[in-house]
C-alpha positions in Angstrom: 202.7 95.2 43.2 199.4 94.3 40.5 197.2 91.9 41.9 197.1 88.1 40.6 194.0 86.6 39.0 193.6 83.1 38.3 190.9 82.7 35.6 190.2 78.7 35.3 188.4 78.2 31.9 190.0 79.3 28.5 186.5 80.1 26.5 184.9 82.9 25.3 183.9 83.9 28.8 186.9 83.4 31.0 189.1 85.0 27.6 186.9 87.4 28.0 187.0 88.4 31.9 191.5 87.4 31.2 191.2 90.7 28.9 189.2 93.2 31.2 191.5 92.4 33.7 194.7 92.6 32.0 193.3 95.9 30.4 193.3 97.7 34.2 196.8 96.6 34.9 195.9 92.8 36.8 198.4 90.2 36.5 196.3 87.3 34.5 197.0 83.9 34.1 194.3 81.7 32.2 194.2 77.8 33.0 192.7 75.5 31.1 192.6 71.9 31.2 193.0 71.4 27.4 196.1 71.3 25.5 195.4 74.7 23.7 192.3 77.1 25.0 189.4 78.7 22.6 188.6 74.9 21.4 184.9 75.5 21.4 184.5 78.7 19.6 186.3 76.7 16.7 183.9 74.3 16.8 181.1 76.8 17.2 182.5 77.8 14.3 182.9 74.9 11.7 180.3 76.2 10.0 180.4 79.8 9.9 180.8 81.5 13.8 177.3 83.0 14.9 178.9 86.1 17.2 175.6 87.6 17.6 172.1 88.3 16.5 171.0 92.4 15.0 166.9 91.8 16.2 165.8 94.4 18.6 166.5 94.5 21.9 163.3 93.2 24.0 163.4 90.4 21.4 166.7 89.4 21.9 166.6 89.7 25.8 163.0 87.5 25.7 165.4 84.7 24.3 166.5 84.1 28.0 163.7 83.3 29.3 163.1 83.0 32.5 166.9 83.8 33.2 166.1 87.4 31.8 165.8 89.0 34.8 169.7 87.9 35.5 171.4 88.2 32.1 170.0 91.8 31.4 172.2 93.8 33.1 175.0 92.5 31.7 173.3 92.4 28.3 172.6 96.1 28.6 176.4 96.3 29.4 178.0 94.7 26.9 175.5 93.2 24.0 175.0 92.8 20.2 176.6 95.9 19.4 179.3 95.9 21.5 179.8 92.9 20.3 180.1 93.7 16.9 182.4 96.7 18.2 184.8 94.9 20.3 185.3 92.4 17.3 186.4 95.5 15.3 188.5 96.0 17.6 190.2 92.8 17.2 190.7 93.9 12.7 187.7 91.2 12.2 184.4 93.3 10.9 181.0 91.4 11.3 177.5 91.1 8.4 174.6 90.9 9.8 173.1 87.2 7.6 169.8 87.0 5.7 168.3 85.4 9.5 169.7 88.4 11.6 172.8 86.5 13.2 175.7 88.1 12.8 178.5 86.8 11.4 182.8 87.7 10.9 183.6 88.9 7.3 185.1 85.6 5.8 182.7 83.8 8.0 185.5 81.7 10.0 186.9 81.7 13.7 190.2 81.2 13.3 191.3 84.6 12.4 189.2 86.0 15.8 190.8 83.8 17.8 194.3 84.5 16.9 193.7 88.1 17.1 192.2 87.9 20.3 194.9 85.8 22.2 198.1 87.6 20.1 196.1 91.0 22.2 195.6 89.1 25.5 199.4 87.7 25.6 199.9 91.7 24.2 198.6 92.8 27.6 200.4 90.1 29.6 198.1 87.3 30.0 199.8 84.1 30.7 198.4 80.7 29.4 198.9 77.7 31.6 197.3 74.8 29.5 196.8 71.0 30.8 196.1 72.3 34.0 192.7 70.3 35.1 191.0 72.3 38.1 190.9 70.3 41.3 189.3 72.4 43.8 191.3 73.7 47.0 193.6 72.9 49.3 193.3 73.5 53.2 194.8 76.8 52.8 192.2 78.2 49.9 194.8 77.5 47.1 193.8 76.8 43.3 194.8 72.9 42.9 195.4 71.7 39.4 196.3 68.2 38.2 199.3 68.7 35.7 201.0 66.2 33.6 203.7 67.0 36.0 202.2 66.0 38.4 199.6 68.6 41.3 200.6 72.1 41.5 198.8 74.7 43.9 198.3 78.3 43.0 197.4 81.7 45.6 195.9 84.3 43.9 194.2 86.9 45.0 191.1 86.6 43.1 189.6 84.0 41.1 187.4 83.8 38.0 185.8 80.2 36.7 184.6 79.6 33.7 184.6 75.9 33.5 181.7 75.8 30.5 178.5 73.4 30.7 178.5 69.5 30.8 178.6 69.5 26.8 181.2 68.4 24.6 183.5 67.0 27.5 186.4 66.5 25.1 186.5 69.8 24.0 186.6 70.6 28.0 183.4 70.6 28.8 182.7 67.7 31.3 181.0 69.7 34.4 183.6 67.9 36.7 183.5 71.2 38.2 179.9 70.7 39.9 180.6 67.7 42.6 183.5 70.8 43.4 181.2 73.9 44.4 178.6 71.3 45.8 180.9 70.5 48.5 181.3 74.3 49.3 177.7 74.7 49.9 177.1 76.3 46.6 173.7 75.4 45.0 173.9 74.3 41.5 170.8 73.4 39.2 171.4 69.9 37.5 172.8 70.4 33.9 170.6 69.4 31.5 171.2 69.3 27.9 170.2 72.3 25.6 169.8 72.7 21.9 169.8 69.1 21.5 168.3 66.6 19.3 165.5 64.1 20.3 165.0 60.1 20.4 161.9 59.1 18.4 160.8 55.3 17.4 162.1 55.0 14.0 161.2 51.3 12.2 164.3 49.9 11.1 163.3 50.4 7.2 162.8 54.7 7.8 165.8 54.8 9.7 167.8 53.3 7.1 166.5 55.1 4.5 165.7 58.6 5.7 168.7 59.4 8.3 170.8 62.2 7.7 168.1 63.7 5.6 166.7 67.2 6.0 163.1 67.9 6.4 161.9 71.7 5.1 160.5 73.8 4.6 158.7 72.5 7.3 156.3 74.1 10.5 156.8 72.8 14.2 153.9 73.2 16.3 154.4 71.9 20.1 152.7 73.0 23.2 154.7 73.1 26.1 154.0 72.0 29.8 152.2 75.0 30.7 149.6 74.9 27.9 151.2 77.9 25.6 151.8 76.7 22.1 154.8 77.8 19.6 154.5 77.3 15.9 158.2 77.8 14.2 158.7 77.5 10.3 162.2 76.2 9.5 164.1 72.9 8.9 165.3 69.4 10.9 167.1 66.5 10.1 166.3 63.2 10.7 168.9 61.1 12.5 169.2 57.4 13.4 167.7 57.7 16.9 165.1 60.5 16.0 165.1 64.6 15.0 167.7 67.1 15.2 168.9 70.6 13.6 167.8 73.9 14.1 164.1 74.0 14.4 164.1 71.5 16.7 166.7 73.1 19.1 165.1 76.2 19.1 162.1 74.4 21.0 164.4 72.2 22.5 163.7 73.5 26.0 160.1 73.5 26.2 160.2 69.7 24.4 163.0 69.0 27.4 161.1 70.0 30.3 157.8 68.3 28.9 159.4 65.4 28.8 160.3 65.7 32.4 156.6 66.5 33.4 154.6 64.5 31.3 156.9 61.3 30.1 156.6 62.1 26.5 156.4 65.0 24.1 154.6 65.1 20.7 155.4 67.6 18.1 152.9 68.2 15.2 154.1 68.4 12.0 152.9 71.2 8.5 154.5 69.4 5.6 152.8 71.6 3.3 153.2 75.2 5.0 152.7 77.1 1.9 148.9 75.4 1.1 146.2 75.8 2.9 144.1 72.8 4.2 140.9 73.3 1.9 143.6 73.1 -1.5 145.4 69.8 -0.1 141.8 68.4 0.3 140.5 69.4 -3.2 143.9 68.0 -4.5 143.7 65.0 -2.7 140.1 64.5 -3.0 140.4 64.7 -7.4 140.2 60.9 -9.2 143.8 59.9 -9.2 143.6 57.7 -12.3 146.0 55.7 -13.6 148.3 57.8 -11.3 149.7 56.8 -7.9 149.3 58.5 -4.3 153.1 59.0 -4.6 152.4 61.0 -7.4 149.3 62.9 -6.2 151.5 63.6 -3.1 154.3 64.9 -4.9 152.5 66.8 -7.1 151.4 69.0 -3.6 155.4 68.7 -2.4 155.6 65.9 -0.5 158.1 63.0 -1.6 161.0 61.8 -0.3 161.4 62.1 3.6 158.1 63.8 4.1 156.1 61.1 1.9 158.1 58.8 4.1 157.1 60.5 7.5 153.5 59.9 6.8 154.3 56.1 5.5 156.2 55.8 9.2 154.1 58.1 11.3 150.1 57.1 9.9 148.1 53.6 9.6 147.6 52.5 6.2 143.5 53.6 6.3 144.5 56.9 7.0 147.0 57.1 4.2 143.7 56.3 2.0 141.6 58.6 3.4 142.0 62.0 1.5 140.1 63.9 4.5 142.6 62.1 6.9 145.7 62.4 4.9 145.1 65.9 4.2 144.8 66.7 8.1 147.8 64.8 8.7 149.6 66.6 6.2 148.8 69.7 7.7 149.7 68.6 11.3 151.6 65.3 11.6 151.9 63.9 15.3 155.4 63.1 16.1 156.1 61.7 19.2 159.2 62.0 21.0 160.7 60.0 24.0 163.7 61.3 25.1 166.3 64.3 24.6 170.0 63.1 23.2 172.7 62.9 25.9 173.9 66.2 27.3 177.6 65.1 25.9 175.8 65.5 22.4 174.0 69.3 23.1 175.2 72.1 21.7 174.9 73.3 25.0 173.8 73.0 28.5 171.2 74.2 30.7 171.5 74.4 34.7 174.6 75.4 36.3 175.5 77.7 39.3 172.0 79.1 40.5 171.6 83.6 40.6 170.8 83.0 44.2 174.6 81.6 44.7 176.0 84.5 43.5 176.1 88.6 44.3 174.9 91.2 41.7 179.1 91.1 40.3 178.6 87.0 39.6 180.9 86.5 43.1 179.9 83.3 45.0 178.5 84.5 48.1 179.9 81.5 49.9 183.6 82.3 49.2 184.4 85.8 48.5 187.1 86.6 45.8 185.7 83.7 43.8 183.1 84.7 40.3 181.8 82.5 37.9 180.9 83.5 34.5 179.4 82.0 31.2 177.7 78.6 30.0 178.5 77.0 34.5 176.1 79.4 35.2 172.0 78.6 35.6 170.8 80.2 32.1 170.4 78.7 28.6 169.6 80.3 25.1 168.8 79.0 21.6 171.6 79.5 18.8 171.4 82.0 16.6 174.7 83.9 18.5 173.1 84.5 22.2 175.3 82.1 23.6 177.7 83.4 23.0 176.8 87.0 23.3 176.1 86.1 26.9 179.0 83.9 27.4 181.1 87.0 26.4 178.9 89.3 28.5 179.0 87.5 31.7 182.9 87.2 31.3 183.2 91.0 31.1 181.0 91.0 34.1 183.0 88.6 36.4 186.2 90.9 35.5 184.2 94.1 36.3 183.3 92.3 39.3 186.7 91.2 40.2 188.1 94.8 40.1 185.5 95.8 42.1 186.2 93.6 45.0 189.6 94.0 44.5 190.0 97.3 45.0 187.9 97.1 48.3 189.2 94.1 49.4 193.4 93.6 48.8 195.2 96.6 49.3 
């Protein structure tokens, strides 16, 4: 008789772990507390689905961090291009994008999805959707809250892959923590990740500048520990303060500053392509009948940047050319707080390493793995989420065959 897995979580990662089980003959059933699973790779998807990125490998591995150490095994396993081959596998070839992420042909992640669930149900997965994870009962059973009311299940192994504490209404609510806590399992607070930032807008910038992008543009913020990053690239401005993808890719070092120090700043290079010495020279020339606006844009800067240094500087600097030329060139922007984690892209914290064995099982209740975005890691887009997510999926179900196969006869 095949042994019965209960994988809780329909995303990429517990799909993922569903489909390296079924493939060595488990019985699989997915649940998922949504009313259809795969919601959040849609999403990820909206505008265009990031699988992967093609840099090399110790660059892509450093974009862990700290959480290396603990994703590279299972990186080394089952990374970019594995990746790229499994979703071959699936009829979908991938382009590798101007930037190095990796997209599907066609770009959309519908057609990957469907693929990849008409092959799970191919291999006998089950799907049991509206089934919201409860914990245990006294016996060790799965309990799930149903619209028909609470159901248990016995299996003999269990995968979860319950996601972060972002987008709750895609799934993503981290009810799940408040569960493992009261198993003695240590879990690191989530945190939001890839997220945008408050700043003190005056009422007149925020009304005419948000929803506007800001590029090209350089970031330069030293973090916490003293190390500084400089980043070229683009954000938006939003109501409450910054977003988009430069600022999420310092997102965690601007997070954890915060934490430490109260505030973060962010300097600002509206003119990245000019040196200092020409913005001075420019600025320093007799305007003439002409206006600053005009002497400004005549260097690139109007609209939202010409409006960043109206917001951002006191009116003597503005007439200073030696003081408007440094500002130009590095721009303080303070920042006060990160969005809420409901808002991130993702989330940081999670089940802790130290709570699990080298096969992602909880060392606290045997039989039990976790895989993907509930565990203690976090990356910047540009595809290594999900690359991991998918890669510490494949690594639970490894896992669970494993301990299967020395565990239930």
């Amino acid at each position: 008789m095949p042994h019965r897995v209960a994988v809780v979580g329909g995303g990429p990662a517990g799909l993922m772990a569903a489909e390296v089980l079924a493939q060595a003959g488990v019985e699989v059933t997915v649940y998922d507390a949504m009313t259809t699973v795969g919601r959040k790779i849609l999403l990820a998807g909206k505008g265009g689905l990031n699988l992967t990125h093609a840099e090399n490998t110790e660059a892509f591995l450093d974009r862990y961090g700290a959480r290396r150490p603990d994703l590279e095994p299972m990186l080394a396993a089952f990374g970019a291009q594995e990746l790229r081959q499994w979703a071959r596998g699936l009829g979908v070839e991938t382009f590798v994008g101007s930037s190095g992420r990796v997209f599907p042909v066609g770009m959309k992640a519908a057609p990957l999805l469907r693929a990849w669930l008409r092959r799970l149900r191919g291999s006998g997965v089950e799907f049991r959707t509206r089934h919201r994870w409860m914990g245990w009962d006294a016996n060790g059973a799965l309990m799930f809250s149903t619209p028909q009311g609470e159901v248990t299940i016995q299996a003999d192994a269990t995968v979860l892959a319950l996601g972060g504490g972002s987008w709750a209404k895609l799934g993503s609510d981290g009810a799940w923590v408040g569960l493992l806590q009261r198993h003695g399992i240590t879990v690191a607070p989530l945190q939001p990740a890839n997220c945008g930032f408050d700043a003190d807008w005056s009422e007149h910038f925020r009304q005419r500048y948000a929803g506007q992008p800001v590029k090209p543009v350089a970031l330069t913020h030293t973090d916490a520990a003293g190390a500084e990053q400089r980043r070229l690239g683009e954000f938006v401005i939003t109501g409450n303060g910054v977003e988009g993808s430069l600022i999420y890719a310092v997102s965690a070092s601007l997070r954890d500053t915060l934490a430490s120090r109260g505030e973060a700043v962010i300097h600002l290079d509206l003119a990245p392509d000019r040196t200092p010495e020409r913005i001075l020279a420019d600025l320093s020339k007799p305007r003439g009948g002409r206006s600053l606006s005009s002497q400004l844009r005549r260097l690139g800067i109007d609209g939202v940047k010409a409006g960043l240094l109206r917001e951002i500087l006191p009116t003597a600097t503005m007439a200073d050319p030696a003081g408007l030329a440094a500002a130009i060139k590095s721009l303080p922007l303070r920042l006060t707080a990160p969005r809420p984690l409901d808002e991130a892209i993702s989330s940081a914290g999670g089940v802790t390493f130290a709570a699990l064995d080298a096969h992602l099982m909880l060392r606290a209740l045997p039989g039990v793995f976790c895989a993907g975005e509930m565990l203690d890691w976090e990356a910047p887009t540009g595809g290594y989420l999900l690359t991991a997510c998918l890669s510490s999926g494949r690594a639970a179900g490894m896992g669970v065959l494993d301990w299967l196969s020395k565990n239930i006869g």
